[in-house]
N, C-alpha and C positions, 0 to 999 in steps of 0.2 A: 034053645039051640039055634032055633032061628035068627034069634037077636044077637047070638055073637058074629052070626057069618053077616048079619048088614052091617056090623060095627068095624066088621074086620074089611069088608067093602070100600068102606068109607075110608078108613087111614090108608088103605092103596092110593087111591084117586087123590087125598091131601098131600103124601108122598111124592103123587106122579107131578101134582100141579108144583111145587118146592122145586122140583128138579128142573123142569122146563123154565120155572123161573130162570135162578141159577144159568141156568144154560145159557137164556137169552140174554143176563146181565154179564156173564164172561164170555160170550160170543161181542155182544157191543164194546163190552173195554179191549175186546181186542183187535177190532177192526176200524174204531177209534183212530183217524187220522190227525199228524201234527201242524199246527200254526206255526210258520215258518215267517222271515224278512228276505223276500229276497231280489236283489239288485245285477241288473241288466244294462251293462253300458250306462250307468247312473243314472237307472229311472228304478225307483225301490215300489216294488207290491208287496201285498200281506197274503199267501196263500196258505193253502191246507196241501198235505202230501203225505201219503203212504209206504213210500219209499222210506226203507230203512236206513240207506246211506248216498253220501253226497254224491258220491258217483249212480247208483239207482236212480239219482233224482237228474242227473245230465242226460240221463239215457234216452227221459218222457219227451214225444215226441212237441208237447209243446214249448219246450226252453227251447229259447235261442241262445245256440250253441255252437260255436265253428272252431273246426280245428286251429289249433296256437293260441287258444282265447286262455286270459289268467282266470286262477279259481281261488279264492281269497285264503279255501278250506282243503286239508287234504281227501284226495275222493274217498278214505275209509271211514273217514267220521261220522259217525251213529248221528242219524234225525233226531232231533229232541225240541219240545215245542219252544218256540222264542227262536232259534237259530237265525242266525245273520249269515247269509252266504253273497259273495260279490261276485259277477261274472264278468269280464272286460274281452270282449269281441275284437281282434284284429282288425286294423282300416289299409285300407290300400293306398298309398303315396308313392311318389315316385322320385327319383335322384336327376338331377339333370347335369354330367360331367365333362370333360375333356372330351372322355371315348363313347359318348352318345346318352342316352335315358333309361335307367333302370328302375324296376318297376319290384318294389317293395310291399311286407305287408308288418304290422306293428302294433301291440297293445298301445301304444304311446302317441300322447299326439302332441308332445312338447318336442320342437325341431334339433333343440340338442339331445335330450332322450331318443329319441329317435336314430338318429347319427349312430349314439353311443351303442345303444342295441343292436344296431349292424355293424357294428366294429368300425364305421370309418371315422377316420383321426384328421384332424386338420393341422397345417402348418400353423408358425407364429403368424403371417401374415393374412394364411386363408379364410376365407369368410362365406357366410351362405346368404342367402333371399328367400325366405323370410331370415330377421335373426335368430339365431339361438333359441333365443327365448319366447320366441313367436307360437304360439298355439296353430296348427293345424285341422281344416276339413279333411273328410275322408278325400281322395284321389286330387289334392295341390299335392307340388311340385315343388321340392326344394332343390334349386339353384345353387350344387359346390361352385364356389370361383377359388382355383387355385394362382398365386400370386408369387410372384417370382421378380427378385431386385437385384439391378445389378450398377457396378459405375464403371465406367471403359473411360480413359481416356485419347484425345482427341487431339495429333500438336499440328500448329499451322506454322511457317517458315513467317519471318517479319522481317518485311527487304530493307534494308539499310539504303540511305539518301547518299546523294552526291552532292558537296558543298566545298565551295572555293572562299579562301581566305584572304583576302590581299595582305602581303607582308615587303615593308620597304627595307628588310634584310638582302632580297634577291630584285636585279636586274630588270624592269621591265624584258615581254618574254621568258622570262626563265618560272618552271613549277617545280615543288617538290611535293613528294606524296609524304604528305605529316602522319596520315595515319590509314592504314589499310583496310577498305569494308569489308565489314563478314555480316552473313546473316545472323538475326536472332533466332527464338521458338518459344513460341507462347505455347502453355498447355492449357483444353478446357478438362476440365472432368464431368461428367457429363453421367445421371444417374439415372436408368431408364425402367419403368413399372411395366410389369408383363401381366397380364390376366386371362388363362387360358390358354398362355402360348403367341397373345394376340400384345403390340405392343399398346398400349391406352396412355403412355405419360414417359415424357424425358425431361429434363430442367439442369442447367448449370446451375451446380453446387461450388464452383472453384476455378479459378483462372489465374494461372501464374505463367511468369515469364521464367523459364528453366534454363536460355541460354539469350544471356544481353546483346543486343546488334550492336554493331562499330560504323557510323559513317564513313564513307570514304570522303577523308578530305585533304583537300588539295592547297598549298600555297600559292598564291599567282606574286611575282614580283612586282614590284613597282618605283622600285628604284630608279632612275635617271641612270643612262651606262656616259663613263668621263668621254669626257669631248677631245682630241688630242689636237698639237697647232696642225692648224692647215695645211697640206705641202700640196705641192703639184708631183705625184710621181711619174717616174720613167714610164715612156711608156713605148712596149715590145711589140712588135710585127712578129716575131717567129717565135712560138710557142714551144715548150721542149716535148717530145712526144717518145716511146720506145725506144726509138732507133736514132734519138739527139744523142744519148748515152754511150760512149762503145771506148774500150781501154781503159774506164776508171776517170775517161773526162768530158766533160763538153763539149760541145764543137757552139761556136758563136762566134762564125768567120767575118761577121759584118759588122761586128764591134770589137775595136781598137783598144790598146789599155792605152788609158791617160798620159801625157806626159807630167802634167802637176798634179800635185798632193801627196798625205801622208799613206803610208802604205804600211802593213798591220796581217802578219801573219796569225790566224785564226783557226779552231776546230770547227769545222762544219758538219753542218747533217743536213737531214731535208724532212721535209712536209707535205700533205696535201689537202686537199679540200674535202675529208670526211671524216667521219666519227673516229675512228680507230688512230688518226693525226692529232685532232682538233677538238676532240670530245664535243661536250654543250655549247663550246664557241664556235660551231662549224659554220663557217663562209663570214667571219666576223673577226676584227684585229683590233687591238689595245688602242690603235687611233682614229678608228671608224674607218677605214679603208677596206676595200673587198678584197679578200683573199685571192690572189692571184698570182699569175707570173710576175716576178719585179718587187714582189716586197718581201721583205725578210724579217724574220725575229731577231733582236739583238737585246744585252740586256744596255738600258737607255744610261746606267752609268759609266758603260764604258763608250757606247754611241748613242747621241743624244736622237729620239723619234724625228722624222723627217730630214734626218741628213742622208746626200744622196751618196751613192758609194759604187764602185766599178769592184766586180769580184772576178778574178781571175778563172776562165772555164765558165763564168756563167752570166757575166754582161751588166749591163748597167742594170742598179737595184736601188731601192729606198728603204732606211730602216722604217718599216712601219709597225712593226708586232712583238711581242713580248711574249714571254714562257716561263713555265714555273723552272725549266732545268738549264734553261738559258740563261747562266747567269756567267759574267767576266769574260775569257777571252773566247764567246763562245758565238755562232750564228746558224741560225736557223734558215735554211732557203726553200722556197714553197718551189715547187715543180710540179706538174699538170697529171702523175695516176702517183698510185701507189706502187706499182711496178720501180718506175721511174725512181723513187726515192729509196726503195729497195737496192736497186743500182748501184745509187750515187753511196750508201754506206754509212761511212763518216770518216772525215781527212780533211787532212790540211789546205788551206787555198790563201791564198793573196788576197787581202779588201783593202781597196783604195779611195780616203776619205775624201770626197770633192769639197765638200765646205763645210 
């Protein structure tokens, strides 16, 4: 009896030690922590960790971990030994724009990645500092230059010259205007680079002349004017003035009509010494003689230049000058205004050929 109760002693105690085993070998496999890979801003460690999921495992107070950081894994996924988890921490960089420095924060440290994660877009022309494709430290500065192009044109006035031609078509003294100056207009076009709003570059692209200039030029004569024969004309002490005029005739009480020569009923008119008589020959006669009292227009084939002649009402006279309307039985008498010749009309008078 005795030897069954130490027998039965004994398989307790072997029982109890079985159990305690057990216990301690399913207590170890379960608090058994996992080997893990895991990578911080691209530096990779080998650790152990208890945490049963990737978010458990962000939580430990010794990952570095900052809000907006990428996690390569979703935070529900079960630890399991071998696991690779990536963690990529936010850097601080900054925008440098138009409307002052903005102060950004970014997994990315590539300047176009970067850009792009913030949503800003650049024009065809704009460009940054660093480029694109430049890799950034934490807190540089990328430098947007936005770029703006434009062409204005620019037109300048091109003065036309003043040039004289001598031409022996015309009269020494005499010009005519051959061709009348006008201005040109050159265009430049002119293309001007903006960066920032700030101008940094212009350059002619193009220059045309959009309206052609005309010289003004001039003819100068240089013809020799005909020489006619010599005469010695009459010559007048009393000059006809307003008040010579009155009833349609002359008064010329101090000269006589001739007794000899031929005598030649005539239409007359009269002339004077300005433009509106005389046109471009003013104070100037077909035989070089100066216009004045005592010479008259006649046409020379019916009284030959320099014969003298006595006219009835207006005194002794020399043909000296010619006219384009004076032609046959016609004469022309110069009198001292235009009043005066207004006057006189046109009529009949008496010319008495002395030689």
């Amino acid at each position: 009896m005795n030897s069954f109760k130490i027998l039965n002693s004994k398989k307790v105690k072997l029982l109890m030690l079985v159990s305690l085993v057990l216990s301690l070998t399913l207590g170890a496999y379960l608090y058994k922590g996992n080997e893990i890979v895991l990578e911080v801003d691209g530096e990779k460690e080998n650790t152990v960790t208890y945490s049963k999921t990737v978010g458990e495992l962000l939580e430990e107070d010794d990952i570095n971990f900052k809000e907006g950081a990428f996690v390569s894994l979703p935070l529900n996924t079960k630890i399991e030994n071998n696991l690779e988890i990536a963690i990529t921490n936010p850097k601080i960089y900054s925008f440098k724009q138009e409307d002052g420095l903005k102060v950004v924060s970014s997994i990315f440290d590539n300047v176009g990645d970067i850009l792009k994660g913030e949503g800003v877009e650049l024009g065809t022309l704009d460009y940054t500092k660093p480029a694109l494709s430049e890799t950034l430290e934490e807190g540089d500065v990328i430098d947007i230059v936005r770029v703006k192009e434009e062409t204005i044109v620019e037109e300048t006035k091109i003065p036309f010259e003043k040039k004289e031609i001598k031409s022996n078509k015309f009269f020494k003294g005499e010009t005519k205007v051959q061709q009348k100056g006008a201005e040109g207009i050159s265009a430049k076009h002119i293309k001007k680079r903006y960066e920032n709003g700030k101008l940094v570059k212009e350059e002619v692209i193009k220059e045309e002349v959009t309206k052609k200039k005309y010289d003004n030029v001039v003819l100068v004569g240089t013809k020799e004017k005909p020489v006619a024969k010599k005469v010695t004309p009459v010559t007048n002490t009393k000059s006809a003035s307003r008040g010579s005029i009155s009833n349609s005739r002359i008064n010329r009480s101090n000269q006589s009509a001739p007794s000899k020569g031929r005598t030649i009923t005539m239409n007359a008119s009269a002339y004077t010494d300005n433009v509106q008589s005389q046109g471009k020959w003013v104070g100037m006669t077909a035989s070089g003689m100066k216009a004045r009292y005592g010479v008259v227009a006649v046409d020379p084939k019916v009284i030959p230049l320099g014969t003298k002649l006595y006219i009835e009402g207006y005194g002794n006279a020399v043909a000296g000058d010619t006219g384009g309307a004076i032609k046959g039985n016609r004469i022309d008498l110069f009198l001292n205004s235009q009043q005066a010749c207004t006057n006189f009309g046109r009529r009949q008078v008496k010319v008495t050929i002395l030689n």
